[in-house]
C-alpha positions, 0 to 999 in steps of 0.5 A, spaced: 143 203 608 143 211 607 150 215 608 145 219 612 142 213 616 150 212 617 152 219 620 146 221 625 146 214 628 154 215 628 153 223 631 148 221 636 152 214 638 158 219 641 153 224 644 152 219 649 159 221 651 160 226 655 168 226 655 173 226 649 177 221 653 170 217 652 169 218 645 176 216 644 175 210 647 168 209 643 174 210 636 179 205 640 173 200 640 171 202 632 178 201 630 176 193 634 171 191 631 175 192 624 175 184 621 182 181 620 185 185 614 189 180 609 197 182 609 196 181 602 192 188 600 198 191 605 200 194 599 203 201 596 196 201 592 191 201 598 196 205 602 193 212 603 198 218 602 199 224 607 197 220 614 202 219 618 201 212 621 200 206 616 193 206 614 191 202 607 183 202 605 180 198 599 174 201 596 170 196 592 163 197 587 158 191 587 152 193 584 153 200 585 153 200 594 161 201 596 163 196 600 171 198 605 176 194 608 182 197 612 186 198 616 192 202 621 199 200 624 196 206 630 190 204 635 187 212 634 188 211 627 185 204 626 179 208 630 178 213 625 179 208 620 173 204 623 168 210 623 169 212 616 167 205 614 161 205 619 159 211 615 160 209 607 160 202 608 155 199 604 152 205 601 151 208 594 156 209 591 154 216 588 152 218 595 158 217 597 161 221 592 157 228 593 158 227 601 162 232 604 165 232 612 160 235 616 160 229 621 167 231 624 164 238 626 158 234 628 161 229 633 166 234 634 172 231 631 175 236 628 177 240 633 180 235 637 184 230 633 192 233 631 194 236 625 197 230 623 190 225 624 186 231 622 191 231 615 190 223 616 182 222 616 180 227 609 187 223 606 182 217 607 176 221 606 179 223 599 181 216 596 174 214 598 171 219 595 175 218 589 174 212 588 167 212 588 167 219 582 171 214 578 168 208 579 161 210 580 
């Protein structure tokens, strides 16, 4: 899959929603549809500083595509934990890299999350994108 393949299908999945009570309802459901995460990978290496709830995401490289696993101890932030892994997940590691966060102004996430998750999803979007500068 292509980081862009990723973003407009996500950025026309929650135009089909026409309240933000809805497209919170899609995140809470994202954040569900994360597999179990193992209580070992709970650690102060995978946590993400600067959110404030828990979140611990684990970047991997294998052969050259980005795969995520994660996590939050939050419902909504377990939801933006989802979404982030629905667009970076099993893409080019140098395309990840060189994105930028344009798809939170397309689906309109920016201007309706609070400062603190605002804060929390670049926080997570820095380690991902970290991640795939020293390991690309």
């Amino acid at each position: 899959m292509s980081l862009e393949t990723n973003t407009s299908k996500i950025i026309k999945e929650f135009s089909f929603f026409e309240s933000w009570e809805e497209k919170y309802e899609y995140l809470i459901d994202l954040g569900k549809s994360l597999g179990p995460f193992p209580e070992d990978l709970r650690n102060d290496f995978n946590l993400v500083a600067g959110c404030q709830a828990k979140v611990w995401l684990v970047c991997k490289n294998e052969q050259g595509k980005l795969f995520l696993q994660g996590d939050s101890d939050a419902i909504i932030t377990r939801g933006l934990v989802g979404l982030l892994i629905t667009i970076f997940n099993n893409c080019c590691v140098d395309e990840v890299s060189q994105s930028n966060n344009f798809f939170l102004e397309k689906i309109g996430l920016n201007k309706h999350l609070s400062m603190t998750r605002s804060n929390g999803i670049n926080e997570m979007i820095k380690k991902i994108r970290l991640y795939c500068l020293n390991n690309g």
